[in-house]
C-alpha positions as CSV (number, residue, x, y, z in Angstrom):
1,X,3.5,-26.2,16.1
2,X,3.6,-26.5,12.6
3,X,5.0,-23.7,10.4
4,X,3.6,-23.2,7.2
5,X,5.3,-21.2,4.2
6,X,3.5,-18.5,3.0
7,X,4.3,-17.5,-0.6
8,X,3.3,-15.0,-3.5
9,X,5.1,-11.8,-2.0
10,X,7.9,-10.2,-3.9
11,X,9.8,-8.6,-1.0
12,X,9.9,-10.9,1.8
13,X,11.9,-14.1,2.4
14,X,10.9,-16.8,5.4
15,X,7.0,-15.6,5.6
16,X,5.3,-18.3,7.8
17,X,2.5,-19.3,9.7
18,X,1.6,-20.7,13.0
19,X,-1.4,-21.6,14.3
20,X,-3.3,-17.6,14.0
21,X,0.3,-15.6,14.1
22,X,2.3,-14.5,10.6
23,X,5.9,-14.8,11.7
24,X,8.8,-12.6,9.5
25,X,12.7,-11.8,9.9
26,X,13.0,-8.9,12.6
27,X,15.0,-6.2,11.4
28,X,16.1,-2.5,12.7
29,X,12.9,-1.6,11.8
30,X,11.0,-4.2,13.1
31,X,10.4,-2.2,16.6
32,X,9.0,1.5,14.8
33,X,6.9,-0.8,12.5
34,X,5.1,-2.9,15.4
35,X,5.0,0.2,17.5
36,X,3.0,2.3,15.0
37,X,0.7,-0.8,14.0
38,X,-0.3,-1.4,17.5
39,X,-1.0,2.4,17.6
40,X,-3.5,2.1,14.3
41,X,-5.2,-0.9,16.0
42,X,-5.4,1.1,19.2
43,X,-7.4,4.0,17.4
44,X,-10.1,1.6,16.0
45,X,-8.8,0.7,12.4
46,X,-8.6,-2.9,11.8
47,X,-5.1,-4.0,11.2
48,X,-3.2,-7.3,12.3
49,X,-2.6,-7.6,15.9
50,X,0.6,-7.1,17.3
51,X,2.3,-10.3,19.2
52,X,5.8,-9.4,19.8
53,X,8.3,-11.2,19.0
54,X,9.4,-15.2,19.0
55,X,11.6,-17.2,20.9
56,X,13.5,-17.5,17.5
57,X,13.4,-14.0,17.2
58,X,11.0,-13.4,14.4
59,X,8.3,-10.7,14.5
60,X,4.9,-11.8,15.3
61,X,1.4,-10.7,14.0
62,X,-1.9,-11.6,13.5
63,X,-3.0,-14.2,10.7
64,X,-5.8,-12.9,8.9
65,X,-8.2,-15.3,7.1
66,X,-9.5,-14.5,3.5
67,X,-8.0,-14.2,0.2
68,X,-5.9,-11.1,-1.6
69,X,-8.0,-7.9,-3.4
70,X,-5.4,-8.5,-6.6
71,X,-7.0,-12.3,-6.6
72,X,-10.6,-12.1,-6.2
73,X,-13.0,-10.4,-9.0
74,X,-12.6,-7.2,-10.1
75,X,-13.8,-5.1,-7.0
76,X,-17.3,-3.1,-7.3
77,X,-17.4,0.9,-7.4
78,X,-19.4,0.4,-3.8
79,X,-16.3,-2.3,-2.3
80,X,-13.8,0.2,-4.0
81,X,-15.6,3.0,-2.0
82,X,-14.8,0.6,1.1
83,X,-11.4,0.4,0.2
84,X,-11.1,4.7,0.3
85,X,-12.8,4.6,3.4
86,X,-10.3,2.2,4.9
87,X,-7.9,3.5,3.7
88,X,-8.9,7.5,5.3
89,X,-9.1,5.8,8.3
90,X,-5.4,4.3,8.4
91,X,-4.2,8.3,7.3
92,X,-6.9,9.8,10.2
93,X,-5.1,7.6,12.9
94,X,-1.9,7.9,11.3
95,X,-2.0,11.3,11.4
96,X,-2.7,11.7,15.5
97,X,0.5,9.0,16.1
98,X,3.8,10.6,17.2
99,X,6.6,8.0,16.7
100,X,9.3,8.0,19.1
101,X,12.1,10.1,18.3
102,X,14.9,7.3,18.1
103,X,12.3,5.5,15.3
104,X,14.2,3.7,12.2
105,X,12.0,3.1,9.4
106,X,13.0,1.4,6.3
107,X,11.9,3.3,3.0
108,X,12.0,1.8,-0.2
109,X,11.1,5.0,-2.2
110,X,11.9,9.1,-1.3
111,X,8.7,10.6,-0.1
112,X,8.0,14.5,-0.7
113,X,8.0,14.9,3.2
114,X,7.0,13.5,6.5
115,X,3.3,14.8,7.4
116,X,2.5,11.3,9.0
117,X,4.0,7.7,8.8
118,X,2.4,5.5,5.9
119,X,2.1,2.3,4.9
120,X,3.4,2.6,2.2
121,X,2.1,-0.4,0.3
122,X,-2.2,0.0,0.5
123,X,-2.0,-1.7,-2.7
124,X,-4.6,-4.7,-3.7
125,X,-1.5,-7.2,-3.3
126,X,-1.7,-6.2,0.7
127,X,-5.4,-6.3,1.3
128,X,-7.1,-9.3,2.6
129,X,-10.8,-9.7,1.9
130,X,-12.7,-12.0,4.1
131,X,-14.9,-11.5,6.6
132,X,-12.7,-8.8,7.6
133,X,-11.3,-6.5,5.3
134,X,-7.5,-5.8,6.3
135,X,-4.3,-4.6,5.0
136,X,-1.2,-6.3,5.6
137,X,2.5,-5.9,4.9
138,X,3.2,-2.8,7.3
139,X,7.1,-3.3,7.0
140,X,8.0,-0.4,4.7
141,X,5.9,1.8,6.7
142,X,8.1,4.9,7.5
143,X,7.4,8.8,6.7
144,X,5.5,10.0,4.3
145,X,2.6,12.6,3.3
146,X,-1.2,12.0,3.2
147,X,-1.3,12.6,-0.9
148,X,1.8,10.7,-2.0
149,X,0.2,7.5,0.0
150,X,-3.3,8.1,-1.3
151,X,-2.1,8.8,-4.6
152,X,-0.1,4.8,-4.9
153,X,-3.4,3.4,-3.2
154,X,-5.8,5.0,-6.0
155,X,-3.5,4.6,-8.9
156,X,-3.0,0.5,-7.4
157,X,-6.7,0.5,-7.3
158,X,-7.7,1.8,-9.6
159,X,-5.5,2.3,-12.7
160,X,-3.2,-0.2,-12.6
161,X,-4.4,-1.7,-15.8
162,X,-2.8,0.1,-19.1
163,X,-5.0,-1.6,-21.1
164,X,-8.0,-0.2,-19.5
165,X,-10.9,2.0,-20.6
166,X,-10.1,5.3,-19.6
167,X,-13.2,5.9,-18.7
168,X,-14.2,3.1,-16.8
169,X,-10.9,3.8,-14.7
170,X,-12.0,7.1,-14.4
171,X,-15.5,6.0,-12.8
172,X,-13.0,3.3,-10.4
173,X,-11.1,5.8,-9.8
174,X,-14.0,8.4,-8.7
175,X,-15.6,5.9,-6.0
176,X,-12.2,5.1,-4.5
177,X,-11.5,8.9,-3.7
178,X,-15.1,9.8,-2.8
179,X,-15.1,7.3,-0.3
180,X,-12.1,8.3,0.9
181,X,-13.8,11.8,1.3
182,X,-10.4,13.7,-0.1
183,X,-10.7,17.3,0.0
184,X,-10.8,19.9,-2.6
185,X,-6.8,20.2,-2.0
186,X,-6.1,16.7,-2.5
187,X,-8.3,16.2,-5.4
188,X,-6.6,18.7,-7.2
189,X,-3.0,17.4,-6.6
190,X,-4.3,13.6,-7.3
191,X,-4.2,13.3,-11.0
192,X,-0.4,14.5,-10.7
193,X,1.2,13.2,-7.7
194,X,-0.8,9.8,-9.2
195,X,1.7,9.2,-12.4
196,X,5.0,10.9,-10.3
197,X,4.4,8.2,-7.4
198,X,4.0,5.6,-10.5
199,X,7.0,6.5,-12.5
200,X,9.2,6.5,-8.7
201,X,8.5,2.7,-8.3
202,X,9.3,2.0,-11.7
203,X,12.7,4.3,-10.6
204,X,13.4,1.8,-7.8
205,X,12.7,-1.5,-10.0
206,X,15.4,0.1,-12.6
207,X,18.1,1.2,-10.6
208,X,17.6,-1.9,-8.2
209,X,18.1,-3.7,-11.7
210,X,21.3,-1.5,-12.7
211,X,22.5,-2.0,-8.8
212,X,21.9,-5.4,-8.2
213,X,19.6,-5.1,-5.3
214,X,17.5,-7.9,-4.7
215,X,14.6,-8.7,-5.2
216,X,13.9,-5.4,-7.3
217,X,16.4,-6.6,-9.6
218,X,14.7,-9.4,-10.9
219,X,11.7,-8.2,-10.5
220,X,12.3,-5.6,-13.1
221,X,13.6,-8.1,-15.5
222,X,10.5,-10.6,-14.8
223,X,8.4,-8.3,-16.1
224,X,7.4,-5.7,-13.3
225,X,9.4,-3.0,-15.0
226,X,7.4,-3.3,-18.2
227,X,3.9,-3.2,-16.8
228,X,5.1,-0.1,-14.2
229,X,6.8,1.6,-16.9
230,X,3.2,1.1,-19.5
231,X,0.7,2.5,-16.0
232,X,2.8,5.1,-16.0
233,X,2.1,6.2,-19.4
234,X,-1.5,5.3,-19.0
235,X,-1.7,7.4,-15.9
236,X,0.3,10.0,-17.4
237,X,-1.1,10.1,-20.5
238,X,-4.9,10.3,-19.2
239,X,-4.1,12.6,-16.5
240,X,-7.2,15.1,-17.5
241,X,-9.5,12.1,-17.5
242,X,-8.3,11.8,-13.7
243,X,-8.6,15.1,-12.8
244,X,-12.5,15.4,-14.4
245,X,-13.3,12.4,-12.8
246,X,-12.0,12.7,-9.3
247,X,-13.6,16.4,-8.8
248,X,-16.1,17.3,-5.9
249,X,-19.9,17.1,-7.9
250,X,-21.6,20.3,-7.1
């Protein structure tokens, strides 16, 4: 069967199709990830189906039709309300899944603690919009906590323009996290953890670059250093716009 090069993703090298399966290299993580995928899927929230693994010993999962989030028109306060739902429901199941205790997980950034394993990545790079609405790219899902994740998805959403309207972010921003139905707790911590999750992949594109670990490297020299570097100071910066915006109307 023909295989078909997929391209426009930064991190991952020999992506390819086949017939209705994505097929990638299988690493040491490769297991943990397709384990806790299957488990998502399992508990009702649409992700790619699991297929195992090929006779050339890639990892296969399921191909799903549509075009990327970051491509499409700018998403609707109602679609970016879907988007916070989905993305509750990927934490909700997440959060009842006990990995196996022998579980390696490759994480590209330090997470404040290990409440639940996260995608890591719910950015609009990863979701597919079609007739289904799915994220993909589950390979740097490992340990994390329910804010730190939320926090990149909103911020990715949301304010990942430093160019923006504050306050048209702001109203972005406010749809995402009332449909994901955050708590009071969260809320509060959002507008924070938001900029300090921002400013730690900017980290890992700099000291990839001062390491020489690819493909970090040249992405921060290709201009993904200067537009993480600029959100951060836009989320920074407007961080009581954030915290107006994203609190519980009474």
């Amino acid at each position: 069967m023909e295989e078909i090069l997929l391209v426009g993703g930064n991190a991952s090298d020999d992506v390819v199709r086949v017939g209705s399966t994505v097929r990638k290299p299988w690493t040491a993580a490769t297991p943990s990830v397709l384990a806790y995928m299957h488990a998502v899927r399992e508990a009702g929230v649409d992700v790619p189906a699991v297929h195992g693994r090929d006779a050339q010993g890639r990892q296969m999962t399921e191909f799903i039709p549509g075009g990327l989030a970051m491509d499409s028109e700018p998403l609707s306060l109602s679609e970016l309300c879907r988007v916070g739902r989905i993305v509750r429901a990927i934490h909700d199941a997440s959060a009842a899944y006990k990995p196996d205790s022998e579980a390696t997980w490759s994480a590209l950034i330090p997470a404040p603690g290990a409440e639940l394993i996260c995608h890591n990545d719910l950015a609009p790079w990863n979701l597919i919009i079609g007739e289904r609405w799915v994220f993909i790219d589950w390979d740097a899902a490992a340990p994390s906590t329910r804010l730190w994740d939320l926090a990149y998805a909103a911020q990715t959403f949301t304010l990942n323009d430093a160019s923006a309207d504050p306050r048209v972010a702001a109203r972005a921003l406010a749809a995402f996290i009332d449909g994901y139905g955050a708590d009071d707790e969260l809320r509060a911590a959002l507008p924070v953890t938001m900029w300090q999750r921002t400013a730690a992949m900017h980290e890992l594109l700099k000291n990839s670059h001062v390491s020489g670990i690819e493909p970090w490297a040249t992405m921060f020299t290709s201009g993904h250093g200067d537009h993480w570097l600029s959100v951060t100071q836009f989320v920074r910066n407007n961080e009581p716009v954030w915290a107006e915006a994203v609190q519980i109307a009474r």
